[in-house]
N, C-alpha and C positions, 0 to 999 in steps of 0.2 A: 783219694780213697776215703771211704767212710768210715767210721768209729767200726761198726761190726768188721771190717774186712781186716781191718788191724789187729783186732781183739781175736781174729780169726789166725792171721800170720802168726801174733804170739805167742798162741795157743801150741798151734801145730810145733814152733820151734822149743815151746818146753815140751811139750810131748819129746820132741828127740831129743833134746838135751841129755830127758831122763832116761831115756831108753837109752841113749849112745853110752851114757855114762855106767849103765847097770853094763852095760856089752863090757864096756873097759874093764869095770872092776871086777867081773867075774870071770870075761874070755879072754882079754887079756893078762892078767896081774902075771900069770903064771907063763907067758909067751917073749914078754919085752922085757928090758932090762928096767932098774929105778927110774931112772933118767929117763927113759922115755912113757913112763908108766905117768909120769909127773908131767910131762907136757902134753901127755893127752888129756889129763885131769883140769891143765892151766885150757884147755881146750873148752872142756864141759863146763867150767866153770863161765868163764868168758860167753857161751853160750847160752848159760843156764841166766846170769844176770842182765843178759842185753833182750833175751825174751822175756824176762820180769819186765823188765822199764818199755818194752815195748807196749807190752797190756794195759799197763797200769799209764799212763800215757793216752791211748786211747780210751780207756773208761772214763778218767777224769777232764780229759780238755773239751775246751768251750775254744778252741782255735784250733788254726791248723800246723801240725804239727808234723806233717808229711816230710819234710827235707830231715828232721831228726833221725824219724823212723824210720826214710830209705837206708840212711847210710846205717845203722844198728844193724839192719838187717846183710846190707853187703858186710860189713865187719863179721856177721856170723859165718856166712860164705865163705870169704876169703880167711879169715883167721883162724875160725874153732876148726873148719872142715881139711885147711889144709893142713894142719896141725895131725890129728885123726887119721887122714891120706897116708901122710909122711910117715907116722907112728905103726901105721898096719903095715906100711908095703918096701918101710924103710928106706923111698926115695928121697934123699936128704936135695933137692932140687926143687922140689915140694913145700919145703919150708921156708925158699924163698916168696913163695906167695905172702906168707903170714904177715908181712911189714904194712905188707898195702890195705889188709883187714885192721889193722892196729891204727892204721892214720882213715879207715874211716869211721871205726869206733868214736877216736877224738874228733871228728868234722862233726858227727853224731851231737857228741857233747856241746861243742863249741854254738853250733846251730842255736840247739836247746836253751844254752846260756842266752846267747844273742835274741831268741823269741822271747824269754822271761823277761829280760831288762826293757826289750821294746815294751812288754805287755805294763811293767814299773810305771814306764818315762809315761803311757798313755794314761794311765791310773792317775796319776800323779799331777799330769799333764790336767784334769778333768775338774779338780780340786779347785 
């Protein structure tokens, strides 16, 4: 995918970050207990920072950066969303999703790592 269609994904997913999150803090606070007031917030958040690195990602690389990007985005999926799920509708079965959004968060990461270091050894390499 292209730098715009990324920058476009990001977009959309801070749009809902922000939006899910204003829903939580105002329709929620007053509906759920602490405890789960706070893992819908661990929701937004996780949201809110995997659609920053997504954007920010696509505007600055001169590579491809797609394997990072998919899995950020499945990690928003499965983690922020099932979290959110679980929180409104109280199916704690729901929450089993959240594991598998968290290990693709870190594939996310790992990718990222493993593209820089390649990008290093060829920089380096060139010398």
């Amino acid at each position: 995918m292209n730098d715009k269609v990324w920058i476009t994904i990001g977009g959309i997913f801070g749009f809902l970050a922000v939006s899910i999150g204003a829903f939580g803090s105002h329709g929620l606070r007053e509906q759920v207990s602490a405890d789960l007031m706070k893992t819908f917030e661990t929701g937004v958040l996780y949201h809110l920072v995997h659609s920053v690195v997504i954007v920010a990602i696509a505007v600055n690389s001169k590579r491809n950066f797609t394997f990072p990007l998919v899995f950020f985005s499945i990690g928003i999926f499965l983690f922020s969303f099932s979290l959110y799920t679980y929180v409104i509708t109280g199916i704690k079965s729901l929450a089993m999703i959240t594991p598998f959004g968290g290990v693709s968060f870190i594939i996310g990461w790992l990718s990222l790592i493993r593209i820089a270091l390649k990008r290093v050894n060829t920089i380096t390499e060139k010398k």
